[in-house]
N, C-alpha and C positions, 0 to 999 in steps of 0.2 A: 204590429203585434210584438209583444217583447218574449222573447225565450229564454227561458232560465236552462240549466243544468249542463251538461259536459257536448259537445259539439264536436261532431269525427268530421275528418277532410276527405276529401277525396280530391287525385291527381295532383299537378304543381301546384305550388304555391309562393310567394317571396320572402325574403329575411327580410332582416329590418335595413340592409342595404338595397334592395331591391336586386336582389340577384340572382333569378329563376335557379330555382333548384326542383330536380323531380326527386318522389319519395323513394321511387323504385333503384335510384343510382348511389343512394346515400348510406354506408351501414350504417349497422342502428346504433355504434357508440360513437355515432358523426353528431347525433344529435343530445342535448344534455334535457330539455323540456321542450311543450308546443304551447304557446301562450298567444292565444286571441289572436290563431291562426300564423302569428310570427313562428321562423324557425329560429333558435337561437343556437350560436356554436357551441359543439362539445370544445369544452378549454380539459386539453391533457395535463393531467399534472405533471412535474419535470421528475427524474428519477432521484435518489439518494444517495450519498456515498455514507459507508460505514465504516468505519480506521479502526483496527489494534496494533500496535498500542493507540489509545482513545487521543493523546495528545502527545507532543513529541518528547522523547526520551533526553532530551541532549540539550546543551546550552540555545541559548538567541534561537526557539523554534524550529531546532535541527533534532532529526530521528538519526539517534546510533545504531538504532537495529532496523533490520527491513521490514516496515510496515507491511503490515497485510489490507487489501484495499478490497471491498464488496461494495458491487454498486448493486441497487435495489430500486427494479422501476419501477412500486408504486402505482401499476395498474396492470392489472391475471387479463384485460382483455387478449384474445390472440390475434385482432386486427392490429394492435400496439407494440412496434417491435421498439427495442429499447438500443440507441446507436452511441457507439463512444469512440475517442481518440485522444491521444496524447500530442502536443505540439509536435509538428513534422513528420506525422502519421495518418495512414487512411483511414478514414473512418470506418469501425467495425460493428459488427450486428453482436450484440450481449447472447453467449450462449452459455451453456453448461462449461465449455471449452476456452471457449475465449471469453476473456476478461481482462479488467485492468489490472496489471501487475507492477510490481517494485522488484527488480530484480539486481542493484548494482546503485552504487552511489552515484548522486545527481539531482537537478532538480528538474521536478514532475512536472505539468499541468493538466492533468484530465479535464475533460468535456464531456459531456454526454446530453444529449435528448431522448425524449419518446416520439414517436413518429406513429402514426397513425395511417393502417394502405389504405388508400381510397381510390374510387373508382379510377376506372381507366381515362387517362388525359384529364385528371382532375388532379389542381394542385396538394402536394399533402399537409397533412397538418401537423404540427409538431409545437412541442410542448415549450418553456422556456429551457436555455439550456445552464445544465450545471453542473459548478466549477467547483475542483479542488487543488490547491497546490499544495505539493510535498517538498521539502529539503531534506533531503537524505544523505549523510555521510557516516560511510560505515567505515571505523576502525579495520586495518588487517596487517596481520603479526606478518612478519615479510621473512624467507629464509627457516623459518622454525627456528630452531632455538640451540645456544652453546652453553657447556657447560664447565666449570673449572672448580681448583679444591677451594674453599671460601674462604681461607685463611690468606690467599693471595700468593702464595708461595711461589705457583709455579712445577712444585716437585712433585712428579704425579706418580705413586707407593707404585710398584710392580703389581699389574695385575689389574687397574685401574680400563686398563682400556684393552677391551679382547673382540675378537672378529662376532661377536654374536651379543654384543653391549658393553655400554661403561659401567664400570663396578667402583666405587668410591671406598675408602676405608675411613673416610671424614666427611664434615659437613659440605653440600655442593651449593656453589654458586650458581643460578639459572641467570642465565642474559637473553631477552630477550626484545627481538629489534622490529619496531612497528611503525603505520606510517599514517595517516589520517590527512586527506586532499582538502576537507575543507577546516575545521578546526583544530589541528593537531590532536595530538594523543595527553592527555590530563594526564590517566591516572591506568597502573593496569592492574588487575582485583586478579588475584591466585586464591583457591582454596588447599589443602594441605589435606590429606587422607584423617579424616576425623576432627577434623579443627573449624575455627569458623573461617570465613570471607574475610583477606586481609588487603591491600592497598600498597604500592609503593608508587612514586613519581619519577619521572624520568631524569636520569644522570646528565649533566651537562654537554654530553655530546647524543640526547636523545635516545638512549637505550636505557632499559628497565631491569634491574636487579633484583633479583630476593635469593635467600640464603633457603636450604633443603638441611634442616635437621639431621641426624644421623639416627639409622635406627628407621625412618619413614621408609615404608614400603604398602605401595599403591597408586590410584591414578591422580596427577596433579590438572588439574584445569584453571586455564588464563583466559582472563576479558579484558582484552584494552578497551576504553571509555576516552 
């Protein structure tokens, strides 16, 4: 007799390895379809990592600023817990709480898989796993910052320096001294209270200069790069 149409199982039955499996032990995102009574494995997809900045900031594939790192499993099941780790770390469950972070210069390697709980004393399943490497070196201004009359003199007017701040009566010299572990310091960008983004390079003994107008009053901000 030939029979056509859709065909329901009932109790065990085998994959295509021959490896008894009952229906009752297996959740249901164990299984991805049932084809002419084979079971076939659910394949978990592996989770995603997400970068901003999208690509690195910095020369030779180096981030000067700390990346922000999102990983994204890639499957809402709740049988599917999503696992990560960084070289020389234990492996952690992805939650609201923990995640992978960039917190300090250095270089990264995440890992991550999807894992999938399966029955009791059954091996689990897990997805492939995936990598990202980061190079991270972040510039840092070391000491803050000195200041002198720009003219180089030396001669600091009375009144220049009082217990509650330095008060110039000329243009000031900002020196400031910074240090960068893996490519050095380029370049350090100041903006000036209403002006654009300006750039100097570092003096032959490694410190950064720019000169303070006279007259400037407000906040000055520095990026070494």
């Amino acid at each position: 007799m030939l029979l056509t149409g859709p065909v329901r199982l009932q109790g065990d039955f085998l994959d295509k390895d021959s490896v008894r499996y009952s229906r009752s032990n297996i959740p249901a995102p164990a299984t991805r379809r049932l084809d002419m009574g084979i079971l076939m494995p659910f394949d978990l997809e592996k989770p995603q990592y997400s970068i901003s900045p999208v690509s690195p900031d910095g020369r030779e594939g180096w981030y000067i600023t700390l990346p922000q790192v999102t990983l994204v499993p890639r499957d809402s099941s709740p049988d599917v817990n999503t696992m990560f780790w960084h070289d020389g770390e234990t492996v952690q469950k992805l939650t609201q709480d923990t995640f992978p972070s960039v917190t300090e210069t250095g270089a990264y390697a995440f890992k991550a898989y999807n894992e999938m709980v399966s029955a009791a004393g059954a091996a689990p399943v897990r997805s492939d796993t995936a990598l990202l490497d980061l190079k991270v070196d972040v510039p840092v201004i070391k000491d803050g910052f000195s200041c002198s009359i720009a003219d180089g003199s030396n001669i600091n007017a009375a009144g220049n320096f009082l217990p509650f701040g330095n008060f110039f009566n000329r243009s000031v010299q900002i020196t400031v001294t910074a240090e960068d572990v893996g490519n050095g310091i380029d370049a350090l960008y100041y903006t000036l209270p209403g002006g654009q983004m300006q750039s100097v390079k570092p003096d032959s003994d490694g410190c950064l200069r720019f000169n303070i107008p006279m007259d400037t009053a407000g906040k000055i901000t520095t990026v070494p790069v």
